[in-house]
C-alpha positions in Angstrom: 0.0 0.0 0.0 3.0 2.9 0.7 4.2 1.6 -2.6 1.2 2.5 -4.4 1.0 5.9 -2.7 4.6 6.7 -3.8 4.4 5.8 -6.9 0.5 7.9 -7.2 2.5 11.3 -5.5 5.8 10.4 -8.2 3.6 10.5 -11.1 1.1 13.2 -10.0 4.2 15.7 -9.0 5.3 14.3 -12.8 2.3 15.8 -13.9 2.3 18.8 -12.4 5.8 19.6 -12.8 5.6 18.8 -16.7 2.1 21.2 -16.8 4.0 24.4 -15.5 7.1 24.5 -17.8 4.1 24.9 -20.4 3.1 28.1 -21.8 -0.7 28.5 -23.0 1.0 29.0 -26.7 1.8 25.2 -26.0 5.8 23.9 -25.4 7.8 25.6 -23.1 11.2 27.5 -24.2 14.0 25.6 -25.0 16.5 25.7 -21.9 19.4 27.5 -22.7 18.1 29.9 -25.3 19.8 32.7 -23.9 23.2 31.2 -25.4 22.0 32.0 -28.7 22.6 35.6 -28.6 24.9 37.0 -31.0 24.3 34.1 -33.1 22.8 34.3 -36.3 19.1 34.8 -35.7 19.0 32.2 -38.4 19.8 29.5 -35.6 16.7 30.8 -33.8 14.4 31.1 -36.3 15.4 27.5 -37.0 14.7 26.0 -33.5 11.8 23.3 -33.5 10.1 25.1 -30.5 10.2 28.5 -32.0 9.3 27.7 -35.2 6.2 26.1 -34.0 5.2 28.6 -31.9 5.7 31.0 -34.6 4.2 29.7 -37.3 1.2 29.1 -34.8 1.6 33.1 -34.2 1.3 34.0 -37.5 -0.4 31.9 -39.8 1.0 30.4 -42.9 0.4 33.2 -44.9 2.2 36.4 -42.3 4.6 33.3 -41.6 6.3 33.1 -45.2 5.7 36.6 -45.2 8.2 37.2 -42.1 10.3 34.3 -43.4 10.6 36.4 -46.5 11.9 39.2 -44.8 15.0 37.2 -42.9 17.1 36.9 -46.2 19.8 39.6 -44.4 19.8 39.2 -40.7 21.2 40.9 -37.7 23.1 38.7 -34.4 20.5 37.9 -31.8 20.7 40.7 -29.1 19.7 40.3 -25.7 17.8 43.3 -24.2 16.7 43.1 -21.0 14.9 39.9 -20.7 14.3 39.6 -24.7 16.2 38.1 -26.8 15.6 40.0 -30.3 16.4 40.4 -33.9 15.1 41.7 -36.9 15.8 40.9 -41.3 15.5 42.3 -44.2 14.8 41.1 -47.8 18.2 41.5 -49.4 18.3 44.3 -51.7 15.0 45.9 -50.0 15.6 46.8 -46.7 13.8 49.7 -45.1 10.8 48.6 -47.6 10.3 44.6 -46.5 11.2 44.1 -42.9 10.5 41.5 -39.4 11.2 41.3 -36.3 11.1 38.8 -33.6 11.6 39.1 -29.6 11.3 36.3 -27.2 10.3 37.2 -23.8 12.5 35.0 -21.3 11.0 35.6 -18.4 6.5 35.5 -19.5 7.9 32.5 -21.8 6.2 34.2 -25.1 7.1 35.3 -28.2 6.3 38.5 -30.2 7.1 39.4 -34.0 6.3 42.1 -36.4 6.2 42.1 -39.8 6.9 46.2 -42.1 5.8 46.8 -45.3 6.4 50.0 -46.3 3.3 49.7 -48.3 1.2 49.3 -45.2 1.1 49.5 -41.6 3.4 47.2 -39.7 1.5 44.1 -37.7 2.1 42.9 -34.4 1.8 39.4 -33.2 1.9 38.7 -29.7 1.3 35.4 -28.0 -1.1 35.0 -25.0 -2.7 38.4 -25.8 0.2 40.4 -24.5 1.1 43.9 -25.4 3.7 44.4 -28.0 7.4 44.7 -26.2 9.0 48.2 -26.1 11.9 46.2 -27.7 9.7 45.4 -30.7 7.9 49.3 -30.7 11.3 51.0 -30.3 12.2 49.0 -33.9 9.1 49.8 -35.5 10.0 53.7 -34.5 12.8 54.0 -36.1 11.1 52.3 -39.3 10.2 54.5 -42.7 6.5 55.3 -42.4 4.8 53.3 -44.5 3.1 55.0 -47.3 -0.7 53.5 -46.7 
């Protein structure tokens, strides 16, 4: 009988512990993700978890869109408690443009996606406001010509 109640409180504090390293946008962060600053944000983009998440963000359409826009990339910066980066479409930046910041600490993700034909989008998981790290990009942006 104390077997059987071990092995009921092993698996339900199993199941708990496996419940909070989830996110309501569905799997948890990858551990470690902080190493990947300054490394390409190609790298990131390319991580199972993130590209999930993302592609759940945005939708196939505003996901090949951002995609797209990562032909020339910048190092992954961390600011704060994002990690961010941004791309441009070689040949076309400050007309096709994306960003992306991963918030380490609320375990969410946030991207935008510029057009200089129209006004930029935001994406943020769990209904969260857009990240000043995000906004402070989109400032310095050409206004788009809507």
């Amino acid at each position: 009988m104390k077997r059987f109640f071990l092995l009921i409180l092993f698996l339900l504090t199993l199941s708990v512990a496996g419940a909070t390293a989830q996110t309501k946008s569905g799997a948890a962060l990858p551990v470690g993700l902080v190493r990947m600053t300054e490394a390409d944000s190609a790298e990131l983009l390319k991580d199972p978890v993130i590209k999930k998440r993302l592609r759940k963000l945005l939708g196939r359409k505003n996901y090949a869109a951002f995609l797209e826009s990562f032909e020339t990339v910048t190092p992954v910066e961390k600011k704060g408690s994002f990690l961010f980066s941004s791309g441009c479409l070689i040949h076309a930046c400050r007309h096709l443009e994306s960003a992306i910041a991963v918030d380490l600490v609320n375990q969410t993700i946030h991207a935008a996606i510029y057009r200089q034909t129209e006004r930029t989008r935001f994406f943020n998981e769990n209904r969260r406001k857009t990240p000043r790290v995000i906004r402070r990009w989109a400032k310095n942006l050409p206004r788009p010509r809507v």
